[in-house]
C-alpha positions in Angstrom: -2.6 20.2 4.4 -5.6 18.4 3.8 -6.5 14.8 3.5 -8.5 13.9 0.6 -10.8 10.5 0.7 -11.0 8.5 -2.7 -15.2 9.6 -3.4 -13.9 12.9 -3.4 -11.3 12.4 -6.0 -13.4 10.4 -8.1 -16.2 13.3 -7.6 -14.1 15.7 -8.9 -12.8 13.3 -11.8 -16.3 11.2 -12.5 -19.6 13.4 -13.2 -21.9 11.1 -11.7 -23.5 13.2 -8.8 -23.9 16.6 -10.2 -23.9 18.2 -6.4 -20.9 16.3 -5.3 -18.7 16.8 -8.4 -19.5 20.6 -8.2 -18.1 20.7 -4.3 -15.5 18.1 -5.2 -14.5 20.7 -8.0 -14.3 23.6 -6.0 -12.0 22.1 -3.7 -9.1 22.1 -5.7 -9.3 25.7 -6.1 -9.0 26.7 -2.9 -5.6 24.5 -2.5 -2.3 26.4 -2.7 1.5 24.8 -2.4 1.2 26.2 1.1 -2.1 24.6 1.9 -2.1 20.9 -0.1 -4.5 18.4 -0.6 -2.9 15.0 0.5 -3.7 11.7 -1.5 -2.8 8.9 0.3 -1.2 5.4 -1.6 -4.7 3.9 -0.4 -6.9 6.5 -2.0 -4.8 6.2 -5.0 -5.1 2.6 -5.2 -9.1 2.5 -4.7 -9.0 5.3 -7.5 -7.3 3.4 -9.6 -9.0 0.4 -8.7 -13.1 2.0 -9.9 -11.6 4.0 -12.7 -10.5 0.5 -14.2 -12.4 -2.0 -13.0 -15.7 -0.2 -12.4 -16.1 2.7 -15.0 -13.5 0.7 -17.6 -11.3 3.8 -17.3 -8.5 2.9 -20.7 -5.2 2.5 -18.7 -3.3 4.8 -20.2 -5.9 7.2 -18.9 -5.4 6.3 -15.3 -1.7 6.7 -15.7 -2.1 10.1 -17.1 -4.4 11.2 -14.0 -1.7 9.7 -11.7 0.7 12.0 -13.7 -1.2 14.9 -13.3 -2.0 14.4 -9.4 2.0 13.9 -9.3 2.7 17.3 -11.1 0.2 19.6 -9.4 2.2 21.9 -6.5 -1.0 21.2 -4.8 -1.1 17.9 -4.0 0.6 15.8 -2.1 1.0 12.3 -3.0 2.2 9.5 0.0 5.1 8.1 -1.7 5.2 9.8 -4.8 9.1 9.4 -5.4 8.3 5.9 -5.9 4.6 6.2 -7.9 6.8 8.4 -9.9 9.3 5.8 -11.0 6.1 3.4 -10.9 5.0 5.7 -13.9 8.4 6.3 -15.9 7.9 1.7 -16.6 6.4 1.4 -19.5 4.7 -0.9 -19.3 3.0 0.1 -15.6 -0.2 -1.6 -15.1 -2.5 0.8 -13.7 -4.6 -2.3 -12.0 -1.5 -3.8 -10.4 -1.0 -0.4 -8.0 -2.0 -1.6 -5.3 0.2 -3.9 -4.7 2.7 -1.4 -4.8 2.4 1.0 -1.9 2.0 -2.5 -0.1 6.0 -3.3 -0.5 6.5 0.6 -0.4 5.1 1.1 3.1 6.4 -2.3 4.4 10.2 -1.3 2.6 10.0 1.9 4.6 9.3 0.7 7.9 12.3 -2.0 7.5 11.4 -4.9 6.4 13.2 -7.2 4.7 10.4 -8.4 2.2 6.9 -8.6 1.9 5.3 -12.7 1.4 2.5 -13.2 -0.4 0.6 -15.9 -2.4 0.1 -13.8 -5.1 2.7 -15.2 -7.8 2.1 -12.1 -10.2 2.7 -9.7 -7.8 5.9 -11.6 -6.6 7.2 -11.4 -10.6 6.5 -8.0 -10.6 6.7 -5.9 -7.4 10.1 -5.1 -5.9 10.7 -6.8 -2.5 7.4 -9.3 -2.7 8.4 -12.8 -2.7 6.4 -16.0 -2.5 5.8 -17.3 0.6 7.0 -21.0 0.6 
């Protein structure tokens, strides 16, 4: 397995470089179900975060590459059980993932919660709560 950093995703997804998008294209070839590529929640989130924010990336668009990252057999995603049933929501915001591997990683390692002063992300991320 190998890690993949987020400019090499968004080289292979964004033709702004034409050297790097042509490596970053021809990596994915050379990945089997044997030999993944591994997207960390962090790399996904910083993805998600340009595509949006940066390039103005539609969200529906981003949710469809997060489906199709989720689907490949060679590709790993770090916590992709729960990006999966991010996904199934309807109404997902794509800009809002970050916040969730945050209570994902914090849930797996056993804790209780996760505090925060960010009221939206206490309304809408499982196991964030205020902190009073």
């Amino acid at each position: 397995m190998i890690g993949v950093d987020t400019n090499i995703l968004l080289r292979f997804l964004v033709e702004d470089d034409p050297e790097q998008n042509e490596k970053a294209c021809h990596f994915p070839s050379q990945r089997t179900a044997e030999d993944p590529a591994y997207i960390s929640a962090i790399v996904l989130a910083e993805m998600t975060w340009y595509l949006r924010r940066r390039l103005s990336y539609p969200q529906s668009q981003v949710l469809e590459l997060l489906r199709l990252l989720l689907a490949s057999a060679e590709v790993v995603v770090e916590h992709a059980g729960e990006l999966d049933v991010f996904l199934a929501e309807r109404n997902a915001p794509a800009t809002d993932l970050a916040d969730h591997p945050i209570a994902w990683a914090s849930l797996k390692a056993g804790c209780r919660n996760i505090v925060t002063f960010d009221r939206k992300a206490a309304g809408r991320v499982p196991g964030m709560e205020l902190l009073a």
